[in-house]
Phi, psi and omega in degrees: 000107179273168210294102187260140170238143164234098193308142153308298213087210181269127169231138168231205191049179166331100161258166193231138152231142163238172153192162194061062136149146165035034173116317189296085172301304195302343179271295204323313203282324185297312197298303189301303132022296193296274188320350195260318210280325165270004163097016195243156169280200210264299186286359161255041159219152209249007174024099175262046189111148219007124166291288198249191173160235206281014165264195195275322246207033182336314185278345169263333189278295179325293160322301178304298180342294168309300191298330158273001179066004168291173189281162188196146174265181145286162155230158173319323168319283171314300146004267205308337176283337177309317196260039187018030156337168177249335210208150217273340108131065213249009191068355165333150169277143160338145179054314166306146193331296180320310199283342176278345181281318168307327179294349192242325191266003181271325161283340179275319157329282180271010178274327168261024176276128173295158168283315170302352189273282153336300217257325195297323152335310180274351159285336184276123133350114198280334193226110131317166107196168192223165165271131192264028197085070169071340195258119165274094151298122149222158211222139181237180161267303191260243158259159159309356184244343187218088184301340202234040162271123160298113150231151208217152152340310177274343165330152198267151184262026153286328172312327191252341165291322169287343166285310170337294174314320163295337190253337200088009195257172189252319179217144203244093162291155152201220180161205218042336192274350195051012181226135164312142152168158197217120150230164211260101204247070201089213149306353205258172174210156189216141185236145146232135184262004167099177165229177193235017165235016169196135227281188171271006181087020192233010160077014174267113171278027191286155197228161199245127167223190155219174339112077159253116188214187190246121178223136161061061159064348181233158188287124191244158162233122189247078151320160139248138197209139179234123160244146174260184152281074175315336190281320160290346193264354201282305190301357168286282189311343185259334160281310182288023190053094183209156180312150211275297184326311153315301213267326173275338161346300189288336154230032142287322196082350186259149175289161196257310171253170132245060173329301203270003170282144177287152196300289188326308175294341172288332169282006172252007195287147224004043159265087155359104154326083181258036189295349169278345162283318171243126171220037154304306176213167199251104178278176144222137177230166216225107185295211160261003194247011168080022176249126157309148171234145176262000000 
């Protein structure tokens, strides 16, 4: 799949960003609910990447997809099946759980996937962006230079400047990293709406999506958290063998590792997100057991 950026043009009214997700038909169908109940269309809705990945239920999820028409980058995911990959090319460390957990759901992955489902992939754009209430967007997965870069809220922000620099851009969309979050970098802005296929590490089975519009001339962003039926899709993975550690995930809300977190995030793990509450600022606060909350 070679590097496609595909310009838009001008978008206005409401927009939904997602990202992740993984398979999970059943987040999907809520998500789609969602986007009917506020009133945004299909092409004001933004995807940042993998469609499918560690649930049951790839091929219906790709399909619902298509059929609702929102917009989508690749993620590495999509990436290594356009390229009959062997491993999900997600940057896991080697030998660690993620990464052994992936031998099982990635070969599973692509083994039900149609070919039409695969060329519609290979079709999808690595990078958008469009203009925005005056503001040049563009939505990566990882970084731009790198799809399977983690960039977290605490990543130092020469990282995410340098993505800016690289795009031209005024606001930064992203994924991968799976966890919700938004900051301000000078003028700039970086948005992650989190993904909706798996929970945040927050002991919740709530999945993260955002809200985005223009009032008063400025870019305004409204985190959001949703719950499904988590519980079918949890017993899909679990008939299908797909990891027992995923699958209870999805209603524990905690990650079975945090391999791939930076030390801050790890400390926020099953303390409840509340960023759908405020969305001024980002607090952080120090509990009484010494765990951030966000």
């Amino acid at each position: 799949m070679d590097k496609k950026i595909v310009h838009l043009g001008t978008k206005s009214g409401k927009l939904l960003l997602f990202g992740g997700v993984y398979s999970n038909y059943q987040a999907l169908e809520k998500l789609i609910s969602i986007a009917a109940a506020e009133g945004i269309s299909a092409q004001n809705c933004i995807n940042t990447g993998d469609i499918v990945g560690y649930c049951a239920q790839p091929e219906e999820t790709v399909t619902r997809f298509q059929e609702w028409g929102a917009l989508t980058i690749a993620g590495n995911v999509e990436l290594q099946l356009v390229n009959d990959s062997e491993d999900c090319g997600c940057d896991f460390k080697a030998g660690g759980r993620c990464d052994g957990f992936s031998k099982m759901w990635f070969p599973y992955t692509k083994s039900l996937l149609s070919k039409k489902s695969l060329d519609w992939m290979a079709s999808i754009p690595e990078n958008i962006s469009f203009n925005f209430g005056g503001k040049k967007v563009t939505v990566v997965h990882g970084s731009f230079s790198n799809i399977s870069e983690f960039i977290f809220k605490s990543s130092p922000e020469q990282l995410k400047q340098t993505v800016f620099e690289e795009t031209q851009s005024d606001v930064i969309i992203a994924g991968h990293c799976g966890l919700p979050f938004h900051q301000t970098i000078g003028e700039k802005t970086w948005l992650n709406p989190g993904v909706i296929g798996m929970p945040a590490n927050d002991g919740t089975p709530r999945v993260w999506y955002m809200l985005v519009e223009i009032v008063n001339g400025k870019v305004k962003y409204t985190h959001r958290s949703f719950e499904y039926d988590y519980q079918t899709a949890q017993e899909l993975m679990l008939k299908n063998q797909l990891p027992e550690a995923y699958a209870n995930t999805l209603r524990s809300g905690i990650w079975d590792n945090m391999e791939i977190l930076p030390e801050i995030e790890k400390l926020t793990q099953g303390a409840p997100i509340a960023l759908d509450i405020t969305t001024k600022k980002q607090t952080i606060k120090i509990s009484q057991n010494g765990r951030l909350v966000l």
